[in-house]
C-alpha positions in Angstrom: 126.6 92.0 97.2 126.8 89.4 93.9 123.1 87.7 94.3 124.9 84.4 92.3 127.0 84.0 95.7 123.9 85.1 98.1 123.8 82.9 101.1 120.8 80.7 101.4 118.1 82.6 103.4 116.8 79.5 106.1 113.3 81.4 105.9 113.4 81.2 102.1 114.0 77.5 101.9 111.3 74.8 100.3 110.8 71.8 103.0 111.2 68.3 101.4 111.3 64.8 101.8 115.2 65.3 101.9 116.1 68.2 103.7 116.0 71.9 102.3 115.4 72.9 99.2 116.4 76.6 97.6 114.8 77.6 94.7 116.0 80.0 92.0 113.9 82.3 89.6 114.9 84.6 86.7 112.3 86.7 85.0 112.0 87.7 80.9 109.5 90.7 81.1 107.9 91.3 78.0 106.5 95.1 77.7 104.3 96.7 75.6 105.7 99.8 74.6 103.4 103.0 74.8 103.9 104.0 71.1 100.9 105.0 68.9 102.3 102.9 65.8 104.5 99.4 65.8 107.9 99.1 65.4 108.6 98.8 61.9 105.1 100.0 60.5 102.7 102.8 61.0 100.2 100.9 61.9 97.7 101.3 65.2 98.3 99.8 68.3 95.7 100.9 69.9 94.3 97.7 72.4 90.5 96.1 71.2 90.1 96.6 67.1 87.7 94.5 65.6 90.8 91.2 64.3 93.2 92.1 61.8 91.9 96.2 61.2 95.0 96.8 63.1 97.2 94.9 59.9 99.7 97.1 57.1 101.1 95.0 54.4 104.2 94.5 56.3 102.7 93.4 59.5 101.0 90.8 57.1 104.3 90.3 55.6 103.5 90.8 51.9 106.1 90.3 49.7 108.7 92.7 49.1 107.6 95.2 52.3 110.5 96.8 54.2 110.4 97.3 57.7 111.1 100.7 59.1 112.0 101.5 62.5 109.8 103.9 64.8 111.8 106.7 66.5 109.8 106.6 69.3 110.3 103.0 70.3 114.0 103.0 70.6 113.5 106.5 72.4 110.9 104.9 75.0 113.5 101.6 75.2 116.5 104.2 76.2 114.6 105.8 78.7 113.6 102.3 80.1 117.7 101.3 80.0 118.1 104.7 81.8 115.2 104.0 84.7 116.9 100.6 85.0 120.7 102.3 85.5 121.4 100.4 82.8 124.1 100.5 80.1 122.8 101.7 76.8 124.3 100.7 73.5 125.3 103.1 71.6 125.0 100.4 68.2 122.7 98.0 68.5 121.6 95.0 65.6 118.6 93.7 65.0 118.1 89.9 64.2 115.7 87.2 62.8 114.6 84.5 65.1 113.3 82.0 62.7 110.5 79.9 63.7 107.3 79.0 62.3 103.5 79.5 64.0 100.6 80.5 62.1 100.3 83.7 64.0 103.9 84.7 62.7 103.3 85.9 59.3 106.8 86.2 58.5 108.3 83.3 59.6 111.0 84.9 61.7 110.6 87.1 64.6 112.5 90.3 64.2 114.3 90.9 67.5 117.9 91.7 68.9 119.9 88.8 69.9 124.0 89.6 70.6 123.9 93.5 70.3 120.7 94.6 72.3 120.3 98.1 73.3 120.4 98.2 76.7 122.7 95.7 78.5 123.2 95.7 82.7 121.6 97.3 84.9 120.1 97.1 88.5 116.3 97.2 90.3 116.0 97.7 93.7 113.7 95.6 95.2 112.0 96.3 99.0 110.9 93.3 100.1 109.4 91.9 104.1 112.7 91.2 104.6 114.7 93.6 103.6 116.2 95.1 100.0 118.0 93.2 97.3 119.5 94.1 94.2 118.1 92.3 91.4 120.7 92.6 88.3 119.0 93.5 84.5 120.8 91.0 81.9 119.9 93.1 79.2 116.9 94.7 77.8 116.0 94.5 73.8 113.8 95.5 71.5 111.4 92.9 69.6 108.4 92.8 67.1 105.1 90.8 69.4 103.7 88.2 67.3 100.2 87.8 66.4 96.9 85.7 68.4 95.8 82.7 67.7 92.2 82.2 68.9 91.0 78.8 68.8 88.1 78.4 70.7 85.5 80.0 68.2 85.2 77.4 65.5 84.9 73.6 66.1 87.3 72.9 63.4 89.5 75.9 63.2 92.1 78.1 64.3 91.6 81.9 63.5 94.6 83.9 63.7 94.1 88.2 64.3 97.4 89.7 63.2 96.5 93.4 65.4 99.4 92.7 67.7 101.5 91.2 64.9 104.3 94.1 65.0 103.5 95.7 68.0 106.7 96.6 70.0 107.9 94.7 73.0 110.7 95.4 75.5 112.2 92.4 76.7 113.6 92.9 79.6 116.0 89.8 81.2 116.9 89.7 84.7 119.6 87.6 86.2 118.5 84.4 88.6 119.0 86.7 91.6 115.5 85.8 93.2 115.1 83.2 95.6 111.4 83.5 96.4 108.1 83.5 94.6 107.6 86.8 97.2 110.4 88.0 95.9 109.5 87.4 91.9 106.4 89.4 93.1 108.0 92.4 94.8 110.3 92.8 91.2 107.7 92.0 88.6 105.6 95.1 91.1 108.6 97.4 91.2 109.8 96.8 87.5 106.0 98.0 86.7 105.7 101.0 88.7 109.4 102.0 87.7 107.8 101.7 83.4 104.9 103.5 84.3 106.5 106.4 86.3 109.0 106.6 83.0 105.7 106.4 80.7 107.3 103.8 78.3 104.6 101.0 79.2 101.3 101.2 80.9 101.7 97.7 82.8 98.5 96.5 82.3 98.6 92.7 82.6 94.9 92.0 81.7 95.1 93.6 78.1 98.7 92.0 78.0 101.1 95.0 78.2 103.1 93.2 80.6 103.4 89.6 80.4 106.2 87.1 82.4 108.1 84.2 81.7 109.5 83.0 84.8 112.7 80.4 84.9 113.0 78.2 87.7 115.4 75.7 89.1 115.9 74.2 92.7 119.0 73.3 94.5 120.2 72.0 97.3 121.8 75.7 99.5 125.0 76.0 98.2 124.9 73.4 94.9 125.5 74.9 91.6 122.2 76.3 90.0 119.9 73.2 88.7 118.3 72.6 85.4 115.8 75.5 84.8 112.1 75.6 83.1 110.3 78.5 81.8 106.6 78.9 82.6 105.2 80.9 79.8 103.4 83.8 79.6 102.0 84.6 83.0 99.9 87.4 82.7 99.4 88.3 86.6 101.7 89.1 89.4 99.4 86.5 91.9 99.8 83.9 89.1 103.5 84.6 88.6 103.8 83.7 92.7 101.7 80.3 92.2 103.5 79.5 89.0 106.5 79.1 91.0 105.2 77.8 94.4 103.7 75.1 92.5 106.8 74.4 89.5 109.5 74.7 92.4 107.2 71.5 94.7 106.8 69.9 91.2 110.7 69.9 90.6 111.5 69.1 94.5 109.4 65.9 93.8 110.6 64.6 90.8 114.6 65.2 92.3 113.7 63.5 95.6 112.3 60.5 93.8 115.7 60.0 92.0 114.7 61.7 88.2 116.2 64.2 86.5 114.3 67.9 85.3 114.3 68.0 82.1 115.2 71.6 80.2 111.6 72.5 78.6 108.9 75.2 78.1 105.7 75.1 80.6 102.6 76.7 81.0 100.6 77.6 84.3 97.2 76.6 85.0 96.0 78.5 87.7 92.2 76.8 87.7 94.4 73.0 87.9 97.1 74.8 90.4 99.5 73.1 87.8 102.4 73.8 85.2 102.0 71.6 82.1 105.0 70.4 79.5 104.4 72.8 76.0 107.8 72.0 74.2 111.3 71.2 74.6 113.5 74.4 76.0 115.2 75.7 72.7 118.6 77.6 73.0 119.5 79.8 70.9 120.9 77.9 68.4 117.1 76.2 67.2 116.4 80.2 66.4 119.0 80.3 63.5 119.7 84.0 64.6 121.5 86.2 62.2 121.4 90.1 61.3 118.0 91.3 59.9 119.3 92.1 56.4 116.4 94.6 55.7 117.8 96.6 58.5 121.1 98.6 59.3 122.6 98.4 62.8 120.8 101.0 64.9 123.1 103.5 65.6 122.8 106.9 67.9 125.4 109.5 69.8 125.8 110.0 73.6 123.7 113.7 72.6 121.0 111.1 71.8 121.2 109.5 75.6 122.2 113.1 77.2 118.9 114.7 75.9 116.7 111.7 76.8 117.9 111.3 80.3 117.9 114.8 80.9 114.0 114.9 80.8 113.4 111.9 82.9 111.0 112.0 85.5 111.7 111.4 89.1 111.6 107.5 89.4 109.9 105.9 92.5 113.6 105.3 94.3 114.1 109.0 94.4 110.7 110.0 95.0 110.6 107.6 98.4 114.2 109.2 99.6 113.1 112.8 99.2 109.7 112.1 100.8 111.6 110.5 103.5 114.2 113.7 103.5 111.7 116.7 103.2 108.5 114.9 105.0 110.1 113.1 107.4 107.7 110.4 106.8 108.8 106.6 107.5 110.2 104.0 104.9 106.9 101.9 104.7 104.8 105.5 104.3 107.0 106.8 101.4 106.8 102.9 99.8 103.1 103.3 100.1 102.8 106.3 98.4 105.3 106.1 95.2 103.9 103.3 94.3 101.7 104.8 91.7 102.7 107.8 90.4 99.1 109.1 90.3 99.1 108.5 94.1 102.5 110.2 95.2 101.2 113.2 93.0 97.5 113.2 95.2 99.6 112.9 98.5 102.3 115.8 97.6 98.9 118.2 97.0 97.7 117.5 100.0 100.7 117.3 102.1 101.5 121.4 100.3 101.6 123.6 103.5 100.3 120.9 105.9 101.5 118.1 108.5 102.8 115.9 106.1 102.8 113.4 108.3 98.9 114.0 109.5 98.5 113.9 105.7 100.1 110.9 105.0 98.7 109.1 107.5 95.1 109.8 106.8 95.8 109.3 103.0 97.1 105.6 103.6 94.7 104.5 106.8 91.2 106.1 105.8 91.5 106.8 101.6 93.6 103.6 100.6 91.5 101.7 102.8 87.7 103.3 101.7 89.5 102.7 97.8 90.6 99.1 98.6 86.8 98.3 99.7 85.6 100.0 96.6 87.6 98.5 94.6 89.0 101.7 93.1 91.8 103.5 92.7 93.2 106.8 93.0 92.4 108.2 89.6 89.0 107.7 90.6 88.8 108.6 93.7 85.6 110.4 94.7 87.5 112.8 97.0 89.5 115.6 95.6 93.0 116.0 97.2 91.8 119.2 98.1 88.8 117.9 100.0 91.2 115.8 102.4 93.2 118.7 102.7 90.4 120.7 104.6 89.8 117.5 106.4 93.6 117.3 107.9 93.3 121.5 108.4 90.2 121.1 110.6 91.6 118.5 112.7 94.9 120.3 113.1 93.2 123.6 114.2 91.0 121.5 116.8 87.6 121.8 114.5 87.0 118.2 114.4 88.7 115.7 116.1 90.0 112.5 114.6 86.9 110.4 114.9 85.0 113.3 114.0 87.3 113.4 110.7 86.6 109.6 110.1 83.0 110.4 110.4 83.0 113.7 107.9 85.2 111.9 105.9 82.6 109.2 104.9 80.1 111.8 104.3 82.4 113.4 101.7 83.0 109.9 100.1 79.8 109.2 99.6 77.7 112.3 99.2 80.8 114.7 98.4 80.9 118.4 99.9 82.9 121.0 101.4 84.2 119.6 104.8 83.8 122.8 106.1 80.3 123.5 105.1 79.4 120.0 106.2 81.4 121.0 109.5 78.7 123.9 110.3 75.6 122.4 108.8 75.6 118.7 110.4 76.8 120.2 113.7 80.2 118.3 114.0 82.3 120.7 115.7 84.0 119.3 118.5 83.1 120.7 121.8 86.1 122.6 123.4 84.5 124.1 126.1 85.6 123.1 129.0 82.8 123.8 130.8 80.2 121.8 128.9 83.1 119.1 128.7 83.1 119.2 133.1 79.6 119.1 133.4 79.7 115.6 131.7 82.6 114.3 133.3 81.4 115.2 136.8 77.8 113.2 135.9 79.6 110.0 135.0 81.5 110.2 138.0 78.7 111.0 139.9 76.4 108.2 138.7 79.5 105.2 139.0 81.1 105.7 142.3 81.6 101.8 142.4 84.1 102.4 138.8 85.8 105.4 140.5 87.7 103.2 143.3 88.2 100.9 140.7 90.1 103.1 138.3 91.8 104.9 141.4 93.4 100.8 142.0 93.8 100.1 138.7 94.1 103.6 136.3 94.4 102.0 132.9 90.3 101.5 133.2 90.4 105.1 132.8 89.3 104.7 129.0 85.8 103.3 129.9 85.6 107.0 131.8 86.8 108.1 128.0 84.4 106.1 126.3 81.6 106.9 128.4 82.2 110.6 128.2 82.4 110.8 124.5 79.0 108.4 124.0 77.0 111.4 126.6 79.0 114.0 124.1 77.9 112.3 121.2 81.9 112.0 120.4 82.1 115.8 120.1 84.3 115.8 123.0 88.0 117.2 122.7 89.4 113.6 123.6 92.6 115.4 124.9 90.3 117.8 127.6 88.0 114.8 128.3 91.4 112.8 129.6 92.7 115.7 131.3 90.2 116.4 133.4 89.2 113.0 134.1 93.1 112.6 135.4 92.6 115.6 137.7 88.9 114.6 139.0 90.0 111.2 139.6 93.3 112.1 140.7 95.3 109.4 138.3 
């Protein structure tokens, strides 16, 4: 379907004064590349120098310093193109965007402006509603400017060129999104599709990933409105209030008969507000024309062929073939690509299992003890291997599952061999029948006045459960302790 002619979703619409509102949201992703040096110099880009150690003479812009381009950036920006399904350029031109701010040594911005080097492509995008198509505008490669810090000196600015150079993929999307839930589910996706590809490591805090977000409102089925771009969001919660907030701002100043003008925002989360920066510029302010110091890049489809043929499995194909080979559900697989680290944990202990037993007690009890902590899967104080034995003993009737929940805590926190914690804490789950019958027929024994009442009404049977399992010490088989209740009570 062509998002641009997308029906209006009714559950997507903004409420005002005047009827429905639809708002419309393009994203410019700016990614850090994972490179060891910057795009046109050899310098470090490692994240936290002491300011300006990071600096060569042509990231300071000295006179008469040539920029050279790094290999491994346009490698890293074709794999990216290729995760995206994107077309990549065979010739590609970079450009000088001319503008002046003190952290911009230069003067210009070296970027790509016509001829980028990747051009369309498509993200799919699973969202509570269901899965859109989000189409890529293009995707180019760009020199970061440097900081400005100006909150350490009363009366000046300090400017720490480190990032000066560093290389950014810019990556455009079209104004397919209709929903800051929406923006949220693509910012999340486009990140974990970079990080499975290893071409940026998506960490917003250090600024490896940053967003500027467009936004417009409509009325459903107008033409698109006049657009603003918040600035530099730096987290995927912000990105979500940046356009709640800018979409309510627009709807207001519309209803009350103004006009929106075309300029550059900011968001402040600690306000809840978006504040005016500048004018919008279009392109013509930039001045762009070709970079003279550099030649068009240029590379054969043996280039592409060798590159994509060492891709890794992206998240998309990852989720189909756990949903193929594990028979697991949609959500599940979802769950589980969505760090690669994570989908390689589950896979080793799903090998030779259930891999739905494993899956299930991967998301519900790991994700979840994680989540409290805090913490995620790379540290993770239980080996794969360790919830491996966990599922085995519960498959072969060891333990059962609240048993498992129980050993599984003791692992988290103290560590262990679940087996050898099995045997010496005495958590075996009692399968004899016998001892199991000798507890039943007590309860039943000491609550004839429950009996008739479960005999009239037999979903009170779990209170015979419960009470079972508390004189067991929930070593019970659950599945022998309901069976012979059913026949002893004759439900």
């Amino acid at each position: 379907m062509n998002m641009h002619s997308r029906p209006a979703d009714p559950k997507k619409l903004i409420k005002g004064a005047t009827g429905d509102w639809e708002v419309v949201i393009g994203m410019e992703i700016h990614a850090q590349v994972t490179s060891n040096s910057k795009l046109f110099s050899g310098s470090s880009t490692e994240f936290g120098g002491e300011p300006n150690s990071h600096v060569s003479l042509v990231d300071a812009a000295m006179p008469g310093m040539l920029p050279v381009i790094n290999a491994e950036c346009v490698k890293q920006a074709v794999r990216t193109g290729l995760g995206l399904k994107a077309q990549i350029n065979n010739r590609s031109v970079f450009d000088r965007k001319n503008y002046f701010y003190p952290d911009l040594p230069q003067g210009y911005q070296i970027s790509q402006y016509k001829s980028p080097i990747v051009g369309e492509g498509v993200v799919l995008v699973d969202t509570a509603d269901g899965q859109i198509e989000v189409g890529i505008e293009r995707l180019h490669l760009e020199q970061d400017a440097g900081k400005s810090i100006h909150d350490q000196h009363p009366t000046l600015s300090l400017v720490d060129l480190n990032r000066s150079g560093v290389a950014l993929m810019e990556i455009v999307s079209k104004p397919d999104l209709r929903s800051s839930e929406e923006a949220k589910a693509y910012v999340t996706k486009l990140r974990t599709i970079l990080r499975y590809l290893g071409t940026c490591d998506g960490d917003m805090e250090k600024g490896s990933l940053r967003a500027d977000v467009n936004v417009s409102v409509r009325k459903p089925g107008d033409d698109f409105g006049t657009r603003c771009e918040i600035k530099n969001v730096n987290s995927i919660r912000f990105i979500g209030q940046a356009i709640e907030t800018e979409a309510r701002r627009q709807i207001g100043i519309l209803e009350d008969g103004g006009r929106i003008d075309q300029e550059t925002r900011l968001f402040d989360p600690n306000r809840g507000e978006t504040r005016s920066m500048r004018s919008k510029e279009e392109a013509h302010d930039y001045r762009y024309f070709p970079d003279p110091d550099l030649l068009p890049l240029e590379f054969d489809d043996a280039f592409v062929a060798e590159l994509k043929a060492h891709l890794p499995e992206l998240p998309d194909e990852k989720k189909a073939r756990f949903v193929a080979d594990y028979g697991l559900s949609a959500y599940d697989a979802d769950v589980l690509v969505a760090e690669k680290e994570t989908a390689a944990y589950y896979e080793e202990v799903a090998k030779g299992r259930d891999a739905k037993a494993a899956a299930n007690f991967v998301i519900n009890e790991l994700f979840g003890r994680l989540n409290k902590e805090g913490k995620d899967i790379g540290s993770s104080p239980v080996s794969a291997a360790q919830i491996g034995a966990i599922v085995d003993l519960i498959a072969d009737g060891t333990i059962s599952g609240k048993i498992a929940k129980d050993l599984f805590e003791i692992v988290f926190t103290e560590g262990g061999d679940p087996r050898v914690l099995v045997e010496e804490r005495g958590m075996r789950q009692v399968t004899d029948t016998g001892a199991i019958e000798a507890a039943v027929d007590a309860i039943i024994a000491a609550n004839p006045d429950k009996v008739a009442q479960v005999q009239a009404k037999p979903t009170m049977l779990g209170w015979f459960v419960g009470q079972v399992m508390k004189q067991t010490g929930g070593k019970a088989n659950p599945q022998a302790v309901n069976d012979l209740l059913k026949g002893k009570l004759g439900i």
